[in-house]
C-alpha positions in Angstrom: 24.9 -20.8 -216.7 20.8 -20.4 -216.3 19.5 -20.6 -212.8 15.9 -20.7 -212.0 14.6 -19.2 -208.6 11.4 -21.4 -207.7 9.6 -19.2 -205.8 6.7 -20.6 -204.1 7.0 -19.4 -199.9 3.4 -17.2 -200.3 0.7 -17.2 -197.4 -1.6 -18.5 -199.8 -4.4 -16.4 -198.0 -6.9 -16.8 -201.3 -6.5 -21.0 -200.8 -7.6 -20.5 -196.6 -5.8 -20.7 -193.1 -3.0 -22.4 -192.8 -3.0 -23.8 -197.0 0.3 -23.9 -198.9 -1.1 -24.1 -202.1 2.4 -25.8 -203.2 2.5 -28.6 -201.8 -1.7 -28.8 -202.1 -2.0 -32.5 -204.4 -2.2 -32.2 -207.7 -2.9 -35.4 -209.5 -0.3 -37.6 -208.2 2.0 -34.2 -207.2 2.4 -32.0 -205.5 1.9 -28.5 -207.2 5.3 -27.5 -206.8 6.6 -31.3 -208.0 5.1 -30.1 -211.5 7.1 -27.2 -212.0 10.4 -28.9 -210.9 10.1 -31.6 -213.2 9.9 -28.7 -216.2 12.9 -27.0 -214.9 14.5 -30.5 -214.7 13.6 -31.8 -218.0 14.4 -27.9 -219.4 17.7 -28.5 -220.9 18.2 -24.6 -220.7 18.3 -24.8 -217.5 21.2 -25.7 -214.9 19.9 -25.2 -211.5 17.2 -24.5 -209.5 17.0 -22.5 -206.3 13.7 -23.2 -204.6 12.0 -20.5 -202.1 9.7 -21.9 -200.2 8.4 -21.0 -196.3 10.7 -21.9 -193.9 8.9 -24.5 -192.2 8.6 -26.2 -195.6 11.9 -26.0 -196.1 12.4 -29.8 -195.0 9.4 -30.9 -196.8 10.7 -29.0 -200.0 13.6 -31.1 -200.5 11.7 -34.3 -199.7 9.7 -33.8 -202.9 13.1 -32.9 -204.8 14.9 -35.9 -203.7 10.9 -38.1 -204.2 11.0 -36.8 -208.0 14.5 -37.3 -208.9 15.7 -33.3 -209.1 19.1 -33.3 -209.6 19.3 -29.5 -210.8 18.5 -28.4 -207.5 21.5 -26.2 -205.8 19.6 -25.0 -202.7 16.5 -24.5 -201.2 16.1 -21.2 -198.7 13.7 -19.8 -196.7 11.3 -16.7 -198.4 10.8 -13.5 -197.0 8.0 -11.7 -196.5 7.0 -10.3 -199.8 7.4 -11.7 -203.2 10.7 -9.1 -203.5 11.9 -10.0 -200.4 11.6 -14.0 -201.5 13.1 -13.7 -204.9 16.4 -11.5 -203.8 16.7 -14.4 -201.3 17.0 -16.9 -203.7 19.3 -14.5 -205.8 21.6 -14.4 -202.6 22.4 -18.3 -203.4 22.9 -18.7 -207.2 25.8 -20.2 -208.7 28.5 -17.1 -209.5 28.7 -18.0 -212.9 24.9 -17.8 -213.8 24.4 -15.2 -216.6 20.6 -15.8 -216.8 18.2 -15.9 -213.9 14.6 -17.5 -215.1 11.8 -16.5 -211.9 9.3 -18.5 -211.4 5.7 -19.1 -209.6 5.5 -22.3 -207.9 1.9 -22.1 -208.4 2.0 -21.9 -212.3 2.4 -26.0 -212.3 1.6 -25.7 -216.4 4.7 -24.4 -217.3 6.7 -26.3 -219.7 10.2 -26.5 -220.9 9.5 -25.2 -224.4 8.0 -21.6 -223.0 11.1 -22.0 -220.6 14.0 -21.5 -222.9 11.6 -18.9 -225.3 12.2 -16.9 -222.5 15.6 -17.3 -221.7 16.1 -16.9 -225.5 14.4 -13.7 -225.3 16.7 -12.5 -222.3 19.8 -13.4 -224.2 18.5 -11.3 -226.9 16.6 -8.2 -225.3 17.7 -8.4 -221.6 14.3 -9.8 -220.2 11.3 -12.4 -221.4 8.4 -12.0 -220.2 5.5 -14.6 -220.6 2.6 -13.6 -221.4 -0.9 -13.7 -223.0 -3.4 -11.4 -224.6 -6.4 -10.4 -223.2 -9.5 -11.5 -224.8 -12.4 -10.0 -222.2 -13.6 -6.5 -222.5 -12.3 -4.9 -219.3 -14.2 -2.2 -217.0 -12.4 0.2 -214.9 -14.2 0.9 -211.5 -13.1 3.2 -209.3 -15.4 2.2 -206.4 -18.0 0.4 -205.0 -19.9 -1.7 -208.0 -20.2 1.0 -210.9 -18.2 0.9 -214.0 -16.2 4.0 -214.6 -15.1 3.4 -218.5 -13.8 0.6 -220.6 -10.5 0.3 -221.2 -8.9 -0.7 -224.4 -8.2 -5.0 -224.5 -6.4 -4.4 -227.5 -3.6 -3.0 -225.4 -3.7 -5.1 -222.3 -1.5 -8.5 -221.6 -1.7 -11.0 -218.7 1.7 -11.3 -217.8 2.8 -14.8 -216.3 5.8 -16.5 -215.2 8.5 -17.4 -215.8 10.1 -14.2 -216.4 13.9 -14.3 -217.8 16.5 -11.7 -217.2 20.2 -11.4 -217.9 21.6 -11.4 -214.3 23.0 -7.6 -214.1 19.8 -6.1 -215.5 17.9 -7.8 -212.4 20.2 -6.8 -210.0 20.6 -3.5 -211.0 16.4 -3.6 -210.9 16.2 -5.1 -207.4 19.0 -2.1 -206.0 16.2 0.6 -207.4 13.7 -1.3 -205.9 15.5 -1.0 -202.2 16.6 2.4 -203.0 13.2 3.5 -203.5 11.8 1.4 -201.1 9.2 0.2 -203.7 6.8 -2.7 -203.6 6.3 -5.0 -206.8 4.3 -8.1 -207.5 6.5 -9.3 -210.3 10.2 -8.7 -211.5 9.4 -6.9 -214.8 7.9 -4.2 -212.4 11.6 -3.7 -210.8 13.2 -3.1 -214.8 10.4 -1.0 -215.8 11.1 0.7 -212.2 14.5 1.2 -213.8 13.5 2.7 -217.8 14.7 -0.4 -218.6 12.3 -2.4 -221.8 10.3 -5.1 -221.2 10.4 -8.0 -223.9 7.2 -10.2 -223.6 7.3 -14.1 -225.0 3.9 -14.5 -226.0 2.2 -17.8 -224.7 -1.3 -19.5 -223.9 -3.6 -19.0 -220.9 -3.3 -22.5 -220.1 -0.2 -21.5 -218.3 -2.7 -20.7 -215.1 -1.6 -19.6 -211.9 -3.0 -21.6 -208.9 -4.9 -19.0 -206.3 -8.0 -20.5 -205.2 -9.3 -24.1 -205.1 -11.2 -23.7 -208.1 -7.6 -23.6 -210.0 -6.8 -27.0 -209.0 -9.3 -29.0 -211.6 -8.3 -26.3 -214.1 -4.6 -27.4 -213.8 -5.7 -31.0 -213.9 -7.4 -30.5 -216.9 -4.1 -28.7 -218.7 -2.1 -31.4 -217.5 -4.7 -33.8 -218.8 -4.6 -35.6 -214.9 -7.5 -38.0 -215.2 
């Protein structure tokens, strides 16, 4: 069984006071309604956990039951850091799932053909990882507005979401991550955090994460809203 953990209970600071960028409108959606439907049309997929904040919790599963998302098992409250969000989530999958997909709610782009490259790529390597190349020259700067060197673009990736994992390798990831009491923005951290390799699925930059307001008519224009 695959099980995707929705995770989309951020503060949203970057989008203003009191924003939740997931259920901002997005064409005729909701942001979050756009990456349900992928995970429901994803035949790879089984379920879907959904993390969301808890007082959108009631909210969350009116836009599962408005859009017709049968995969969804459960929808729980996030904690206060990504980590803390993502193990919550973990806490309610279905026993038998043997791949766990993580996912931004505010990557709305997401479709179900990068979806099972990376659960192929788990079932292969352990982990998939999606992400793209980076095509702009990069400056380091240690402070203030004065660039320090630049760093090598043929090296660096822009890793996205979702991001695959066979369900023991996370788990054994998110133990050293409490153990060490470290603090991760993404799940691949926790395996490197563990020696573990990390497998990425290479895929376009269309797949863009929503952060500020100026993302929104990107999306639109990737989804092709008119």
């Amino acid at each position: 069984m695959n099980t995707v953990i929705l995770v989309a209970a951020g503060k949203s600071t970057r989008m203003g006071s009191n924003t939740d960028k997931a259920f901002l409108s997005l064409g005729s959606r909701p942001v979050i309604a756009w990456s349900l439907l992928a995970f429901e049309q994803c035949t790879a997929i089984d379920q879907i956990v959904l993390v969301v904040r808890k007082d959108q919790i009631l909210a969350a599963k009116s836009v599962a039951q408005m859009f017709g998302i049968s995969k969804l098992r459960e929808v729980v409250a996030g904690g206060s850091r990504r980590q803390d969000s993502v193990v919550n989530g973990m806490r309610e999958m279905a026993p038998e799932t043997r791949i766990v997909v993580v996912h931004d709610g505010a990557r709305p782009c997401v479709t179900p053909e990068l979806i099972e490259a990376t659960i192929k790529t788990a079932k292969r390597n352990g982990c998939g990882i999606a992400a793209s190349r980076v095509w702009d020259t990069i400056k380091y700067v240690e402070r203030g507005l004065t660039v320090d060197r630049t760093i090598d673009r043929a090296k660096l990736w822009a890793v996205q979401t979702p991001q695959a994992f066979k369900v023991e390798l996370l788990q054994r990831a998110y133990e050293a991550v409490e153990e060490q009491k470290a603090v991760i923005t993404d799940e691949a951290s926790a395996v490197e955090l563990i020696g573990e390799p990390v497998r990425l699925v290479e895929w376009s930059r269309h797949n863009i994460k929503i952060t500020t307001a100026e993302d929104l008519p990107l999306a639109a224009a990737v989804l092709k809203i008119n």
